[in-house]
Residue, then its C-alpha position, 0 to 999 in steps of 0.5 A: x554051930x550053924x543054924x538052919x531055918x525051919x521048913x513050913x512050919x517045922x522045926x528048926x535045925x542045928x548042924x554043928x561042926x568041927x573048927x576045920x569044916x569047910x562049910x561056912x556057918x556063920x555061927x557061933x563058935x563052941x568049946x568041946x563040952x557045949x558042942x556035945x551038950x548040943x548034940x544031945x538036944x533033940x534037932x541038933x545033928x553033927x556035920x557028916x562032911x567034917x571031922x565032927x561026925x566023930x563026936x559021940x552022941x548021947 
């Protein structure tokens, strides 16, 4: 999961993404369930460049 900051005063986001994903997030590392859990919470949004693009949302 990687965490990016908020825009002037806006919310923060959370992008999650696949173990094999190329881009570096220096976040922590989830198991399947919590990365769903995840994705449900309002600002998270899967990584369209990773195979986490497929996890289905709810």
């Amino acid at each position: 999961m990687q965490h990016l900051p908020a825009a002037a005063g806006g919310p923060g986001r959370r992008v999650i993404h696949d173990e094999s994903c190329w881009i570096p997030t220096g976040g922590a590392d989830l198991m399947l369930d919590q990365a769903l859990r995840e994705l449900a919470r309002p600002g998270s949004e899967a990584c369209a460049a990773c195979e986490a693009r497929h996890l289905p949302r709810s």
